[in-house]
N, C-alpha and C positions, 0 to 999 in steps of 0.2 A: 622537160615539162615543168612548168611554176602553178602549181595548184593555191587559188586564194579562198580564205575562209570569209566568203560574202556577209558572212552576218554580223562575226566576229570584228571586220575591217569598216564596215558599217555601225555598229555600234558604239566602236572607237573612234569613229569622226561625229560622230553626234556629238557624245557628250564630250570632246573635246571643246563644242564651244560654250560662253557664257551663259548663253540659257537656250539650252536643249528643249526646254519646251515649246517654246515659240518657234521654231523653225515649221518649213512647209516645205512642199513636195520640190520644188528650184533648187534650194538650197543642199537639200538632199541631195539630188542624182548630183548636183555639182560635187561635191564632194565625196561621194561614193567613186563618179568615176575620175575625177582629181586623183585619186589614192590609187583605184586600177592604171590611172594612166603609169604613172610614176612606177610600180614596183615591174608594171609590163616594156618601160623603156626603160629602166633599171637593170631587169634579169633577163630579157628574151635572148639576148644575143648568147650568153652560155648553157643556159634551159630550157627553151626554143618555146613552143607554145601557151600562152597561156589558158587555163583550164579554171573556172567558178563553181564552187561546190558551195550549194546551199542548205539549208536549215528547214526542216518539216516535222510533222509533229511526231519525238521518236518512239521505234519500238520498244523501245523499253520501258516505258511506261507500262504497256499492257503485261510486263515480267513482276514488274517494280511499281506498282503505285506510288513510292513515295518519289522517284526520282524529280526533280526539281519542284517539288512540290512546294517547297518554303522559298521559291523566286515568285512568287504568286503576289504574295506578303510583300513581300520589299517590293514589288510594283505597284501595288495599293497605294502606296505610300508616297510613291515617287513624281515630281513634278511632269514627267512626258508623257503624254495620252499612248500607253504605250500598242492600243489597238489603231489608232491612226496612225503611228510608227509602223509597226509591221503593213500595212496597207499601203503606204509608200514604198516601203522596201518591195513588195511583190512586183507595183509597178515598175521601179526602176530594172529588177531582175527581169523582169518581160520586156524590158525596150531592152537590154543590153543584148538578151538573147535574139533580136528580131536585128538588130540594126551593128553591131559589132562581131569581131570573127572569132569570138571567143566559143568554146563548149561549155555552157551552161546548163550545170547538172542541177536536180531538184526532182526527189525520187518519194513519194507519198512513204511516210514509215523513217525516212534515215536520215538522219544529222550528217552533219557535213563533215562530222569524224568518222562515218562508215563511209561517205562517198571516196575521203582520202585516203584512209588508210586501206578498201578494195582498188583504187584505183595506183597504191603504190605496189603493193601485193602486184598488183599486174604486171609490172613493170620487170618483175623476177621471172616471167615466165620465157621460156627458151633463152633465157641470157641474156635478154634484150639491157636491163640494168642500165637504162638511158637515165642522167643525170635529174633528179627531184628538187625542187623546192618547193618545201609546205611556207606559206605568208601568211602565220598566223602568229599569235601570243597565250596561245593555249598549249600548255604542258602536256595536255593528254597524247602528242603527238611526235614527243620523245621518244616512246615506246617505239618510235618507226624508224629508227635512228638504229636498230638492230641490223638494218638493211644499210648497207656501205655505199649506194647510191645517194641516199635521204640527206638533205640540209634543212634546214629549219632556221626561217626569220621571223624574227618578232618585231612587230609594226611597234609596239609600245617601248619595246629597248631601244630600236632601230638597229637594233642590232643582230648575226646569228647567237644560237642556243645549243647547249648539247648537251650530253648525257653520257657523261664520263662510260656508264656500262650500262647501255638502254636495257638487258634483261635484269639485272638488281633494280633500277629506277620500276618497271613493271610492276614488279615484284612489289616495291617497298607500296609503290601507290594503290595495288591491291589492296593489300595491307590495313594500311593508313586512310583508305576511302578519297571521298572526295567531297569537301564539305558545302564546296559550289553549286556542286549537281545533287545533292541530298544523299548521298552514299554515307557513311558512317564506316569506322573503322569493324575492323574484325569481332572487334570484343564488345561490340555494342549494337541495340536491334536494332530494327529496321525502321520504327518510329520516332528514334530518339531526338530528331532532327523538328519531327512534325510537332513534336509533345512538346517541344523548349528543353530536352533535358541535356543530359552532358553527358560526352563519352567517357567510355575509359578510358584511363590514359597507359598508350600502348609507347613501352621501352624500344627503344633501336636494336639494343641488346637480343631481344626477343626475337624480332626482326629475324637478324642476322643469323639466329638459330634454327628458324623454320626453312630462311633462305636455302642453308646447307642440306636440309632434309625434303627440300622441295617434291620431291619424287614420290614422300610416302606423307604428306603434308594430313591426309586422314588416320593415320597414325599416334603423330605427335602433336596435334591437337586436338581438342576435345569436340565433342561431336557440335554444337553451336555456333563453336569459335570454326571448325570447317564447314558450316551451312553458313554463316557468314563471308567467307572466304570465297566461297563458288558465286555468291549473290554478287561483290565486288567483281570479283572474276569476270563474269557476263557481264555490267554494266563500264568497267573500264576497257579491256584487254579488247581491242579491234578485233583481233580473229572471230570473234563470236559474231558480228553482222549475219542476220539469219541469209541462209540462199537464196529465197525469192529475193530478196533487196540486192543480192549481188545482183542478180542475172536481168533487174532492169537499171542496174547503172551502167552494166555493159549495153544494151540495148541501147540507152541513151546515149553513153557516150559516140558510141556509133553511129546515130542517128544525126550528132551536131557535130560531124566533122567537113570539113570542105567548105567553109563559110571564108565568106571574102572582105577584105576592107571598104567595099565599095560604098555602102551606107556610112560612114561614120558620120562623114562630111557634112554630109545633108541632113542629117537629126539633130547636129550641134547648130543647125544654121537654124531651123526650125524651131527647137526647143531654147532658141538664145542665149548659149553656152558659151557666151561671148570671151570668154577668159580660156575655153579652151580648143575654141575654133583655130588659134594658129601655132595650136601644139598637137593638131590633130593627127599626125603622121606617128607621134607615139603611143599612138593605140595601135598601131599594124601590129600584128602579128607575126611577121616575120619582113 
């Protein structure tokens, strides 16, 4: 299975070209599935299906009010209308689901880091340990690199990614937060990000020292610096996707299997997808 991070592979063909703001809905899906074509006639023959996990609004906001709170800001700011961006993404995610044999997850509450990393999780149940590729350039999904199935390609390296020791990597990025998604490190609140301030600045040294003690980590830190810790905890560490989210990604995922190649053809003729109407055999699915 090759799981694609829809949002993430979408966002990077946007602004890949010279003015991402002018583009319109054509342009879009061409390149959106331009990119699914290629990484699906690239990987299917050793990962076999591929699987689209999308982006909604996550739960962890409702944990975490701050979490990406300060990409709000940097989109005020930014030349792409970025409410008619996501407006076309939904469209093209709804033609692909209707007209392509892909499984096309999109679960109200969960990023597309909870649909991948539940749906690699899966993948460990009764042994099954069938071969993974995450097609993303997000690091959060190292951490899944614990599991000996798990590859990880990065559309932006073009290259694979690893993680020398995905549980210290977890670990450190606990730790260290995440300053993308509005997490702040250990030693610093939970506002620091939204206020303009600055964190502390947290030694490796340190690091290393709690790593060893991991087990009694409310111990040897002090009670903030471990309410900081659980906070990172829950908003990095995949295990934490609450249970209802798991149990309608199973639903879902279940519900969009068995779909056929028959439509490609004719929605590329329709939609005059003229550049990828006679490469259209590299969207098959198998």
């Amino acid at each position: 299975m090759q799981i694609l991070d829809f949002n993430g592979i979408a966002v990077a063909a946007v602004f890949s070209q010279d003015a991402p703001e002018a583009i319109e809905l054509p342009l879009v899906r061409h390149m959106i599935l331009n990119r699914i074509r290629g990484y699906n006639k690239q990987f299917r023959r050793e990962y076999g299906e591929t699987v689209i996990a999308c982006d909604e609004r996550s739960w962890r906001r409702s944990v975490y009010p701050q979490y990406k709170a300060s990409r709000k800001k940097t989109r005020d700011t930014s030349p792409l209308d970025w409410s008619a961006f996501y407006e076309m993404l939904s469209v093209v995610r709804d033609e692909i689901r209707e007209n392509f044999p892909y499984r096309v997850i999109s679960v109200e509450g969960a990023e597309a880091d909870d649909i991948i990393g539940h749906l690699v999780e899966n993948t460990q149940d009764f042994g099954q340990s069938e071969p993974v590729l995450i097609v993303s350039s997000d690091k959060d999904f190292l951490q899944l690199q614990r599991y000996k199935n798990v590859k990880q390609f990065s559309p932006s390296r073009r290259d694979f990614i690893t993680a020398e020791t995905p549980a210290f990597y977890l670990f450190e990025h606990i730790c260290r937060g995440d300053s993308g998604d509005g997490v702040p490190n250990v030693l610093s609140p939970d506002d620091v990000f939204v206020e303009n301030g600055r964190q502390r600045p947290l030694r490796k040294t340190i690091i290393d020292e709690w790593y060893k003690d991991q087990d009694r980590l409310d111990e040897v830190m002090d009670a903030d610096t471990y309410k900081n810790y659980c906070r990172n905890n829950k908003m990095i560490n995949l295990n934490h996707t609450p249970v209802e989210i798991r149990e309608k990604i199973d639903s879902l995922y279940t519900g969009e299997a068995n779909k056929t190649n028959d439509k490609i053809f004719g929605f590329l003729v329709e939609n005059r997808c003229s550049m990828l109407i006679e490469c259209s055999q590299d969207f098959h699915n198998n």
